[in-house]
N, C-alpha and C positions, 0 to 999 in steps of 0.2 A: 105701815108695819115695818117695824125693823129691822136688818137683814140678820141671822147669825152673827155674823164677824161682826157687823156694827155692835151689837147688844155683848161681845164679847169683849170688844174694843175700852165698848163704857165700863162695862163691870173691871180691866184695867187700870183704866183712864183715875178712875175712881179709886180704885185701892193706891192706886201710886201718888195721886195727889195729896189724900188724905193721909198718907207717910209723910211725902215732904213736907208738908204745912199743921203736922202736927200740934208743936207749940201753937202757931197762931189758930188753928179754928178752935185747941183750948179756950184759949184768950176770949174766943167770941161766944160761944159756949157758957164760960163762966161771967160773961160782961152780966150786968144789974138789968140792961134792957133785954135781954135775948129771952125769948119766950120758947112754949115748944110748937107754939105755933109757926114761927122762925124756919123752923127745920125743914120742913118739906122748900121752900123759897132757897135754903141755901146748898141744898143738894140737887135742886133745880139750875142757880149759879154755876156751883162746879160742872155739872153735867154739859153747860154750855163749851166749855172748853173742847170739850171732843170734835165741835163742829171747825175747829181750825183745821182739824185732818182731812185730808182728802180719803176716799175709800180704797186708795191703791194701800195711801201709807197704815191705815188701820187694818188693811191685811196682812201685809207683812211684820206689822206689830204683833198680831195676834196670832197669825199660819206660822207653823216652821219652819226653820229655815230653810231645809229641805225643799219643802211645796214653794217658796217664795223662790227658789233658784230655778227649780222648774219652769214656773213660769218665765220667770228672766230670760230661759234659755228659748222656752217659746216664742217671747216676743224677739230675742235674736236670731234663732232663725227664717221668721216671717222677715225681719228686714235685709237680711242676707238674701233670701230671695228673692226679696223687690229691686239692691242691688244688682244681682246677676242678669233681673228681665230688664233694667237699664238702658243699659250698654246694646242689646238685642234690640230694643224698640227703636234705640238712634240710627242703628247699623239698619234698620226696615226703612226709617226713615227717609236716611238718605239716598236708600238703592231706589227707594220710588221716584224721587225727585230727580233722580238719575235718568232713568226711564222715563217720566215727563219730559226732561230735557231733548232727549234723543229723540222721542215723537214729535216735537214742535218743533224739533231742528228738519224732521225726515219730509215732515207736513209746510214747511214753509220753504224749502230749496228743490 
């Protein structure tokens, strides 16, 4: 099943292509061999196009931009906080190995 935003993305995806390609799905529309059997196959076609999106970019297509910054902001400051525990995990690091040292120096003289 489809999520929202997917099924919003298509119902997009859909209106905008069949603006741009106006003229040409005329053209095919009106060709001699096009049936209306045709039709469900060729908005089958198009509807494949949506699958080049990833689900990030068909949310921010379809959410506001508002909610699309939010989250932006969300995911910066998740990585703001992974940089800040960084610098603290190396600084732990090196004081244990520190204190390693100091016991094997205190243990073997």
């Amino acid at each position: 099943m489809a999520t929202t935003t997917s099924q919003d993305f298509t119902t997009y995806y859909l209106q905008r292509t069949t603006q741009e390609f106006a003229e040409d799905l005329d053209k095919v529309r009106a060709a001699d061999d096009f049936k209306a059997e045709s039709l469900p196959f060729l908005i089958h076609a198009l509807q494949q196009g949506t699958a080049l999106y990833s689900a990030r970019d068909q949310e921010r297509v379809v959410k506001p931009a508002s909610a699309a910054a939010a989250v932006d902001e969300d995911v910066e400051m998740v990585e703001a906080a992974e940089e800040d525990a960084a610098p603290k995990k190396e600084k732990k690091e090196k004081k244990d190995k520190k204190e390693k040292s100091k016991k094997r120096k205190s243990t073997s003289g």
